[in-house]
N, C-alpha and C positions, 0 to 999 in steps of 0.2 A: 979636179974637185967636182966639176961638172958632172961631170961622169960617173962619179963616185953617188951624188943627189941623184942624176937618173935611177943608179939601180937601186939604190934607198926606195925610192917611191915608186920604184915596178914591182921592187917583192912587198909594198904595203897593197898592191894593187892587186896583188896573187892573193896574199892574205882576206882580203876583203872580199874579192871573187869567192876562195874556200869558203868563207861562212855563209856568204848568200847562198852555196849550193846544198850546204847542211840545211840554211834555214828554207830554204826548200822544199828535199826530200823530206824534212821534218812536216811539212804542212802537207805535200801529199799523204806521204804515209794518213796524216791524221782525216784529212780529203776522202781517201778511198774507206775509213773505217768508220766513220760516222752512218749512223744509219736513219737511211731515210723519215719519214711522217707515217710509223706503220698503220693498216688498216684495225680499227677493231673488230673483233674480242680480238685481235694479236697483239694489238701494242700493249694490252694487260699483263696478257698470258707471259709476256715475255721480260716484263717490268717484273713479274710476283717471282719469273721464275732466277730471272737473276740476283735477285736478292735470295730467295731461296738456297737456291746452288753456292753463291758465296760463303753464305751464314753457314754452310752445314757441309760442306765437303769432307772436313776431317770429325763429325760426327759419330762417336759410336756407335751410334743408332741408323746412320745413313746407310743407304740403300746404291747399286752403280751399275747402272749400264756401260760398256766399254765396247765402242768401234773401233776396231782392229784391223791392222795388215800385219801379221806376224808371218815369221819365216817358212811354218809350216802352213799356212792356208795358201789357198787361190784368190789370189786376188784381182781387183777390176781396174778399168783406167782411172783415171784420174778424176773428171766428172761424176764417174758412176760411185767410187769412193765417196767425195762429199756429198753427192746427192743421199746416200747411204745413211752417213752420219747426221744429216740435217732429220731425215726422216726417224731415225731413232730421237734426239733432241725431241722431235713432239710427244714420243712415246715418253720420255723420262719426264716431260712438262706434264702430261697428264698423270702418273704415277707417282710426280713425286720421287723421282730419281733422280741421282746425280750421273752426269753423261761424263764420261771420260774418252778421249780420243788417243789412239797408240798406234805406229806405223811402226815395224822394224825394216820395211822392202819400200822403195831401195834404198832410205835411209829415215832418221825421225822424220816426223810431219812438220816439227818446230825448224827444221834447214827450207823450209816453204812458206808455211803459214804459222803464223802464233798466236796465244791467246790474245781476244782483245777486251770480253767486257766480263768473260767468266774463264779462268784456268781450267780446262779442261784436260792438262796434262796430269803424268805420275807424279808428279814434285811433289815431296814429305810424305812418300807412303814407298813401301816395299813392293816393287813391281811384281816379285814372283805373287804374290798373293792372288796378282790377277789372272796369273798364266795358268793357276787350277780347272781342272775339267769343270766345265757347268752343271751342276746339281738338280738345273729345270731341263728339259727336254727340247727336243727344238719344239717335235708336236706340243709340249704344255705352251711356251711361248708365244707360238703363233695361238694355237684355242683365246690365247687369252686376251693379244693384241687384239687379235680381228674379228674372235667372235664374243668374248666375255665370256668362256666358257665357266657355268660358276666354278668346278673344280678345278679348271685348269689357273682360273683367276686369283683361287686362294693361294694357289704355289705360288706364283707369279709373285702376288704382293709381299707373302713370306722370304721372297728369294733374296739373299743378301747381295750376290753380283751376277750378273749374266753377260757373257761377249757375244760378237757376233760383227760378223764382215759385210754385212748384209749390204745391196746397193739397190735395196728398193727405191724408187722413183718418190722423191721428197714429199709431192704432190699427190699422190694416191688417197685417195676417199674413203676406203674398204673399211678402214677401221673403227670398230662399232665407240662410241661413247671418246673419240677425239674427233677435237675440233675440226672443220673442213679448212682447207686451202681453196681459193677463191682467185687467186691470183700468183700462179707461178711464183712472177719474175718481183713485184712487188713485196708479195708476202717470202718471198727468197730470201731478198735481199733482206730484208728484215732479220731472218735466222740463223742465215750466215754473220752475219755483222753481229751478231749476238757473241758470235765464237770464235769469227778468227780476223785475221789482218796479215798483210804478207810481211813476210820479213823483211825488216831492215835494208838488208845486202840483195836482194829482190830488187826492191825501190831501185837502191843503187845502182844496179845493171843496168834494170831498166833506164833511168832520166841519161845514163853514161849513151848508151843506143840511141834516144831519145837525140841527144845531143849532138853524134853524131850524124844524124838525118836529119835533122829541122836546124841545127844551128843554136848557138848558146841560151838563143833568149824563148821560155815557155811557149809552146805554140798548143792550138786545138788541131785538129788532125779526125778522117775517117777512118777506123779499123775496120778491117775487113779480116774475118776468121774462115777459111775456106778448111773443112773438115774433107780429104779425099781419100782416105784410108788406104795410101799405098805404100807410107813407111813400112817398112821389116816386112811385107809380105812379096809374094812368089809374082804378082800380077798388079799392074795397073790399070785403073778405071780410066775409059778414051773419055775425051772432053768436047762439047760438044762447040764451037765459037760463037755459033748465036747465044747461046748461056752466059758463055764468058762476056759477051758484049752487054747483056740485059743486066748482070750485073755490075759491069760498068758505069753505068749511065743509072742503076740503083744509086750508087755509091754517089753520083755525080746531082744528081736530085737530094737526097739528105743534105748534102755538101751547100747547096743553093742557099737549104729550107734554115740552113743555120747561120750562111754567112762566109762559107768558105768557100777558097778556087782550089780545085784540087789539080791544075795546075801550077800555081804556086806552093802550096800545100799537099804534096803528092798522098795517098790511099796507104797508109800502112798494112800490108799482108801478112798475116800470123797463117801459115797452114802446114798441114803435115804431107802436104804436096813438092816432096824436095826438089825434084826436077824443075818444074817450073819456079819455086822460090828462088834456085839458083841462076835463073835468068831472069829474073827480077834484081836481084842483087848484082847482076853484071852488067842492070842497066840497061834491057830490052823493053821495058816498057814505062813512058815517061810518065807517067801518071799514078804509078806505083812505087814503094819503096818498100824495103824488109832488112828487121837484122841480119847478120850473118851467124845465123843459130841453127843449129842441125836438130829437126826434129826427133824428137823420141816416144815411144809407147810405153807408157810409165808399167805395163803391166804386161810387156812384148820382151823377148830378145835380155842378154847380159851386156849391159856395160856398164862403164867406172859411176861410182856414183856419180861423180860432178858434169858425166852425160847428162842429167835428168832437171838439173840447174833449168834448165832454158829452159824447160817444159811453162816454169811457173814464170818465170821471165815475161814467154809470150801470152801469158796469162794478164799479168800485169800490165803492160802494154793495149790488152785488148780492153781490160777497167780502164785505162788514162784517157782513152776514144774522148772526141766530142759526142758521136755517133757510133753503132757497130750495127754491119752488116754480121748476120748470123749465121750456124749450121743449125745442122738439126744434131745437136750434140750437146749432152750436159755438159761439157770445155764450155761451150757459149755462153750455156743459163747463167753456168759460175760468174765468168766474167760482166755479164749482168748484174749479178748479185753481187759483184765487188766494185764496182763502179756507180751506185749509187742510182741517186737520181737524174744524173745528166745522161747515163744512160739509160735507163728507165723511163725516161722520155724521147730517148733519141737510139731508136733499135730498128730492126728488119727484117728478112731476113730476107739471103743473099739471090736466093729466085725469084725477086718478089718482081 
């Protein structure tokens, strides 16, 4: 009978484990999508246009910008994609457009990231509508973004939809009559948070890795995103070890500045540096730790789609940082912009 009471109260003990881990992910998830105290005129801009975009999405009268990776375009990494799409968002915030976001390579955008304050998906409309040729030009579109060209500007405001892949840099000034960006990584995260959140089973992976390296109970931890661009290509970049030390001893100073040993607390490494991730992972270096994720170039090379999974994975992981050591890569900004204000206060970058 004894016996029978133990395992009564170990599977009540499973059970209870399972919902603290839902209730959890559920507060991350909601952790990484809150959006910071944005600066003004953006926390207006961003306030009028949400409400805007909601109220009027299925509009007769509505107007759509649509950022695209469709089968037949060229498209960019990953970074440069939402940097793209954030940078359109100001264009439809100034205009008065509704933004819609569409991936078909290498699979929807919503297996990554999802709506979170405004739908910016096809849902309740006929997608081919949107896969029609554009009616404005690219040269009208540009006249009209960047210079207000008056003719090009009447099409423009007349134009019922326009798409475009475009991975202009979010932050770019050029643009005659919108607002300036003033702060990257701040006014970022702002924009971002405006439109997306990671998915669900994202989270999931993630706190499952998570768990496996720090042990059941929530820990802070230093991300470290090393960008060395030698996945899928022909040649690898030599590395120099006084670098690798100075950012060491980066990571080992943030670590201090917040309270953590990263001794105890080993550096979590997200890079698309495979070789050496996978001696990290084998355990060559004590100070370091990494999932066992096989990088990918979201815009390189064919494989299965649920290759491309981890991409956002180590995405996420780099939002959960107490701190992130940085590249010089929109992958970083992003995870910047998704991690809020803990990391918006606690960034670097990795040469510093």
């Amino acid at each position: 009978m004894s016996g029978i009471l133990r395992c009564i109260a170990l599977v009540k003990l499973l059970a209870v484990a399972e919902v603290f881990l839902l209730f959890l992910e559920t507060f991350l998830v909601m952790a990484t999508t809150e959006r910071p105290e944005c600066l003004e005129p953006h926390r207006q801009l961003i306030e009028e246009y949400k409400t805007f975009h909601n109220a009027n999405k299925f509009s007769p009268d509505a107007q759509y910008l649509v950022h695209t990776c469709w089968e037949r375009q060229t498209c960019a990494g990953t970074g440069d994609r939402i940097r793209g799409a954030l940078w359109l968002l100001r264009v439809a915030i100034t205009y008065k457009k509704i933004l819609l976001v569409d991936w078909e390579r290498p699979g929807p955008l919503t297996e990554f990231l999802v709506p979170n304050e405004v739908d910016w998906t096809f849902t309740g409309f006929n997608a081919s509508h949107f896969h029609a040729d554009n009616t404005l030009s690219t040269d009208d579109f540009n006249d009209a973004v960047y210079r207000q060209v008056p003719s090009a500007l009447e099409k423009f405001r007349a134009t019922k939809t326009y798409h475009t892949n475009t991975n202009q840099h979010f932050d770019i000034n050029i643009m005659v009559g919108i607002t300036p960006i003033t702060d990257l990584h701040r006014d970022g995260s702002c924009y971002f948070r405006l439109l997306f959140k990671p998915n669900p089973d994202i989270v999931s992976r993630g706190e499952e890795y998570l768990r496996q390296l720090y042990g059941f109970a929530p820990t802070d931890y230093i991300a470290w995103h090393w960008r060395h661009y030698d996945i899928e290509q022909d040649t690898e970049k030599s590395v120099k070890i006084p670098e690798l030390h100075r950012t060491l001893d980066c990571a080992q100073e943030l670590a201090q500045n917040v309270g953590l040993d990263t001794y105890k607390q080993p550096i979590l490494l997200l890079t698309d540096f495979h070789a050496f991730r996978q001696m990290v992972s084998h355990g060559e270096f004590r100070r370091l730790v990494t999932p066992p994720i096989v990088p990918r170039y979201i815009d390189k090379g064919v494989h299965a789609y649920a290759d491309y999974i981890g991409i956002f994975v180590d995405l996420y992981l780099m939002s959960r940082g107490r701190c992130l050591l940085t590249s010089r890569s929109g992958f970083s900004d992003m995870a910047v912009w998704m991690g809020g204000i803990r990391l918006l206060t606690c960034n670097r970058p990795m040469h510093c």
